[in-house]
C-alpha positions in Angstrom: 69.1 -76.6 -31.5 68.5 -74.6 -34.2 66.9 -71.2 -33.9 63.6 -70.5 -36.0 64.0 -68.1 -39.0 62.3 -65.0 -37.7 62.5 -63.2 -40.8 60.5 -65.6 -41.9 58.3 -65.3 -38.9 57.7 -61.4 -39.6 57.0 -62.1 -43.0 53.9 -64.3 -42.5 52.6 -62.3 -39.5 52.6 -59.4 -41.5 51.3 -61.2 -44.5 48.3 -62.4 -42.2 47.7 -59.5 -40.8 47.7 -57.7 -44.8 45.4 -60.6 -45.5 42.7 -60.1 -42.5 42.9 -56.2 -43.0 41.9 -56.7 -46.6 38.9 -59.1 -45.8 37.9 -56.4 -43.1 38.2 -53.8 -45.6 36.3 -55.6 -48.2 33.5 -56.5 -45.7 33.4 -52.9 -44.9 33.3 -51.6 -48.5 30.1 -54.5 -49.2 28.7 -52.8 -46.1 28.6 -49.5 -47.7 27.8 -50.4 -50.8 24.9 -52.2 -49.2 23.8 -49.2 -47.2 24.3 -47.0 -50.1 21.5 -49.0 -52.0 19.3 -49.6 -49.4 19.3 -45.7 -48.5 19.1 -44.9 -52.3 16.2 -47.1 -52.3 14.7 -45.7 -49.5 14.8 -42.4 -50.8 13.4 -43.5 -54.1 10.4 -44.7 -52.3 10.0 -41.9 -49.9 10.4 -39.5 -53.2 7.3 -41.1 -54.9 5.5 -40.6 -50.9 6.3 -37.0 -51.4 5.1 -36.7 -55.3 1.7 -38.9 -54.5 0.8 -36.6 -51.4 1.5 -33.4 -53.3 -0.8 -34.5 -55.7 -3.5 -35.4 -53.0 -2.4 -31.7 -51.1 -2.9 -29.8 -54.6 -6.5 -31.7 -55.1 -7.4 -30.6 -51.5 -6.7 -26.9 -52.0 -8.8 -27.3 -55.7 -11.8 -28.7 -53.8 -11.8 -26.3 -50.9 -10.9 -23.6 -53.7 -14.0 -24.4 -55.9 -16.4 -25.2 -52.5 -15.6 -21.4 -51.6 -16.3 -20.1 -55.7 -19.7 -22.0 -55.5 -20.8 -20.3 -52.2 -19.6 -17.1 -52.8 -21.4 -17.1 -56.2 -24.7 -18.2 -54.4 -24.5 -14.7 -52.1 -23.1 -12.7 -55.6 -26.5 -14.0 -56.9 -28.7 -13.5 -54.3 -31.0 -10.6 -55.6 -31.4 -9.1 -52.3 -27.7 -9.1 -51.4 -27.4 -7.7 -54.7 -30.1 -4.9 -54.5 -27.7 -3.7 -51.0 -24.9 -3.6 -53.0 -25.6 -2.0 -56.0 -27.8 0.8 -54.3 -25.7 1.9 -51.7 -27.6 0.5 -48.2 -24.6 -1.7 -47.3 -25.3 -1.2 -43.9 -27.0 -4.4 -43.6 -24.2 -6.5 -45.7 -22.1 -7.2 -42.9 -24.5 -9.4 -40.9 -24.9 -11.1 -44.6 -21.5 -11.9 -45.3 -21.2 -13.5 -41.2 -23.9 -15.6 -41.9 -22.8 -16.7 -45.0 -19.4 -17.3 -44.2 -20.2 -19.8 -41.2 -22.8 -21.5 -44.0 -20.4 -22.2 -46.6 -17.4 -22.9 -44.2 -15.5 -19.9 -44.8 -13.1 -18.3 -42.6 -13.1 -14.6 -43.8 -15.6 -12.8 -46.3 -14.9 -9.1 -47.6 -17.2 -7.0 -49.2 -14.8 -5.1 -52.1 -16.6 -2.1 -53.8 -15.6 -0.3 -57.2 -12.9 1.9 -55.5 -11.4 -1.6 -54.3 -12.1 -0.7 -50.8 -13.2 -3.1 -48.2 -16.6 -1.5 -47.0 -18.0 -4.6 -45.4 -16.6 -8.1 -43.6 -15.9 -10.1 -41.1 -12.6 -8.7 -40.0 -13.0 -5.5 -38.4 -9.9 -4.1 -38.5 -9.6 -4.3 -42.5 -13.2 -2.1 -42.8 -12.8 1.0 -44.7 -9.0 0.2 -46.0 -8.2 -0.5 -49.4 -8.0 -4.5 -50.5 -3.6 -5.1 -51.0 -4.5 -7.5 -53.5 -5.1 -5.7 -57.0 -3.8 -7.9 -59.1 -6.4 -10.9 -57.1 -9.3 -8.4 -58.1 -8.1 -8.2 -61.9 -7.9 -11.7 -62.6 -11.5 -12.0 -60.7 -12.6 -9.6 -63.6 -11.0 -11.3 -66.2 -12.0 -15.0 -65.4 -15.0 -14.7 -63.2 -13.0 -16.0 -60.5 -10.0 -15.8 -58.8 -7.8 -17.5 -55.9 -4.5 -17.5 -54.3 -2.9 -17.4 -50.7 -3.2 -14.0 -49.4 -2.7 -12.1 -46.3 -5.9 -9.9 -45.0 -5.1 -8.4 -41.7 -1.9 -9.9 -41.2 -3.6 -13.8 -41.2 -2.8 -16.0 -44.3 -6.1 -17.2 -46.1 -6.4 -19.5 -49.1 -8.2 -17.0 -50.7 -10.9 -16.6 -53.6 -12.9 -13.9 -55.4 -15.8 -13.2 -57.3 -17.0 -10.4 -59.0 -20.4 -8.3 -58.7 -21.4 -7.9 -62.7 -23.9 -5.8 -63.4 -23.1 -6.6 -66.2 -19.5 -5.4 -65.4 -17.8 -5.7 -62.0 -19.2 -3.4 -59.9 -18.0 -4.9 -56.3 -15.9 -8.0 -55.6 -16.9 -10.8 -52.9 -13.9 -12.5 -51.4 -14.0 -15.6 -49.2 -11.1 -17.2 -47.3 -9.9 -20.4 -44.8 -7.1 -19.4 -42.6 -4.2 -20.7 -43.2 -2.9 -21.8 -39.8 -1.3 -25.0 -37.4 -4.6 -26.8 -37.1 -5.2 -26.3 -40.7 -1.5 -27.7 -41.5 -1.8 -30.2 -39.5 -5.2 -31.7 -40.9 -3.6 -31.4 -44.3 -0.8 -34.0 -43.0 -3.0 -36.2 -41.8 -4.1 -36.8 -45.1 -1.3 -36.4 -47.1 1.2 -38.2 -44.6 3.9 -35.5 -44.9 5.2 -32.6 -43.0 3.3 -29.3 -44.2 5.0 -25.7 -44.2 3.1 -22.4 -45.5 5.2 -19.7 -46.4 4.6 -16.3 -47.4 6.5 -12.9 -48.3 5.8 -9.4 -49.3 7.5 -8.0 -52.3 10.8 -7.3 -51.6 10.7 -9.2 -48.2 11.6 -12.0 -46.4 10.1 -15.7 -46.4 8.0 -16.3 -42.9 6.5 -19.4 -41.9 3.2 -18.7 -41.3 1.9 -22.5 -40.2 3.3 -25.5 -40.5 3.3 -29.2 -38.9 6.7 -28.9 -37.6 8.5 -27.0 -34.8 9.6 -23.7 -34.9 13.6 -24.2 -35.3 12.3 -26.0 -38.4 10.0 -23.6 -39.4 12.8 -21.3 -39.1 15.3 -23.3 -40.8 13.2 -23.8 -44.4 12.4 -20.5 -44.0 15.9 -19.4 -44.5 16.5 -22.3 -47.4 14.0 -20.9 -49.2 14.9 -17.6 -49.0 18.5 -19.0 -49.9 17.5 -20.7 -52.5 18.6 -24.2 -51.8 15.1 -25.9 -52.4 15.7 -24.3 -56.5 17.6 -27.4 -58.2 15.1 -30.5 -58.7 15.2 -33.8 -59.9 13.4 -35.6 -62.7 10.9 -36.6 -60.3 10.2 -32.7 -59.3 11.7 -32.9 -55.5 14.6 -30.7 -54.4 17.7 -32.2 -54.3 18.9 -30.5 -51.1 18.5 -32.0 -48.2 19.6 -35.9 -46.7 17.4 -36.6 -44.2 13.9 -35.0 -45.8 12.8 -35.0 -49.6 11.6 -32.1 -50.1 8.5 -30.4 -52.6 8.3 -26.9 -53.2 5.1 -25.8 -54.9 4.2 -22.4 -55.5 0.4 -21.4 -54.3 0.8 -17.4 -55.6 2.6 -17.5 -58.8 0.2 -14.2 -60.1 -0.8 -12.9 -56.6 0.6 -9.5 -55.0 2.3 -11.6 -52.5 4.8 -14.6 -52.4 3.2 -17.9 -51.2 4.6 -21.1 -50.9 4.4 -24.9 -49.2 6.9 -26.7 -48.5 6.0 -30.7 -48.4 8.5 -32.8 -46.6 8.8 -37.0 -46.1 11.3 -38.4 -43.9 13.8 -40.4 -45.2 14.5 -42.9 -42.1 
C-alpha cells in the first residue's frame, strides 16, 4: 500500500486555512468599512440636529431677550416711575420693580442710578452695592439697550438693560430670567439636545452653572472648555472633539464683563 504524500497534505491544509482566513479577513474589513459609513452618516445627521437646534436655542434667547427690552421699557416710560427716579423718593421703587417683574415674567429687576449703584430690586443682598457689569451699562447707553448672561448675586441671569434718558441716561433698569436646571431643561425640550450654561470671571475658571446633564458631565465640559478642546470646528460649525456627542459651542457674552457660554450637545448613538 502506498502511503499518502503528506507534504502534500500540509500544503493544502495550510492553503485552506490561508484561504478561509482571508475570506474572514475580508468579511471583517467590509464590516468596518460598513460601520465606518453608517457611523459617519450618523454623525452627519446628528451634526445637522445639533446646527438646526442651535438655531431654534439662539431664536429662543432673542425672543425672551426682546419680551424683557419691551417690558422694561414700558416701566422706563412710565411717568410716575419716572418722576421717583429722577427726584430722588426711590423709596417707593422697590415695590414697582416686584410688581413689574412678576408682570412681564422677569426673574430679577435692579434699579441702577448714575453712580452705577444698585439702589433698588428684587434681590436684597445686591441693594446699595455697585452693579459688576460696567461695560453691560455702556452699551445700554450707547444702543438704548443692552443684554448678555450675567451673574447678580452669585445667580446667572440672561440679562438686559435699559437706560433712564432724560434726555441722557440718568439711571439704568435691568431685568433678568435665571439661568438655572429647570430653565435648561425646558430649553431641551424644545431644541432636543443636551443644554450646558457656563460662566467665568475674568481670569477664572469655567463653572457649570445649569445644565440638562449630570454633574460628572457638567464637570467634565467644564474642564474641555477651559482646556480648550471644544476650539477646532468643522465646516458645519461643531467641534470636532468628542466621538460619542457633537458638540456646539456658542458664546452668549462676547462684550460682557464676564465669560458666558452654552454648550449644545446631540448624541451620536
Amino acid at each position: 500500500m502506498r502511503l499518502p504524500d503528506l507534504s502534500l497534505y500540509n500544503l493544502q491544509t495550510r492553503l485552506l486555512a490561508a484561504f478561509v482566513l482571508l475570506m474572514i479577513a475580508m468579511g471583517l474589513t467590509s464590516l468596518v468599512l460598513v460601520h465606518l459609513n453608517t457611523h459617519a452618516a450618523v454623525r452627519k445627521i446628528v451634526s445637522g440636529e445639533v446646527m438646526a437646534g442651535a438655531r431654534a436655542f439662539e431664536r429662543l434667547l432673542e425672543v425672551d431677550s426682546q419680551r424683557l427690552i419691551e417690558g422694561t421699557r414700558l416701566l422706563a416710560a412710565d411717568p410716575a416711575f419716572r418722576e421717583a427716579a429722577t427726584t430722588g423718593e426711590r423709596g417707593s421703587l422697590g415695590p414697582v420693580l416686584v410688581k413689574h417683574g412678576k408682570l412681564i415674567g422677569s426673574s430679577v429687576m435692579l434699579f441702577v442710578d448714575v453712580d452705577r449703584r444698585i439702589v433698588a430690586g428684587t434681590v436684597a443682598g445686591e441693594i446699595g452695592k455697585r452693579f459688576s457689569h460696567s461695560k453691560l451699562l455702556d452699551r445700554a447707553s450707547a444702543a438704548q439697550q443692552a443684554t448678555a448672561l450675567a451673574s447678580v448675586g452669585g445667580q446667572l441671569y440672561q440679562l438686559v438693560v435699559v437706560p433712564l434718558l432724560a434726555p441722557h441716561p440718568v439711571a439704568w433698569i435691568a431685568a433678568g430670567i435665571r439661568i438655572d436646571d429647570r430653565m435648561a431643561q425646558e430649553m431641551r425640550n424644545l431644541t432636543g439636545l443636551e443644554i450646558t450654561f457656563l460662566s467665568r470671571p475674568e481670569e477664572g475658571e469655567w463653572q457649570a452653572r445649569a445644565s440638562t446633564l449630570p454633574d460628572q458631565a457638567r464637570k467634565e465640559i467644564a474642564r474641555n472648555l477651559g482646556a480648550n478642546k471644544y476650539s477646532t470646528t468643522g465646516s458645519d460649525g461643531n467641534a470636532e472633539f468628542g466621538d460619542e456627542m457633537i458638540t456646539r459651542v456658542i458664546n452668549l457674552a462676547p462684550r460682557a464683563d464676564d465669560g458666558a457660554m452654552a454648550i449644545l450637545q446631540g448624541s451620536v448613538p
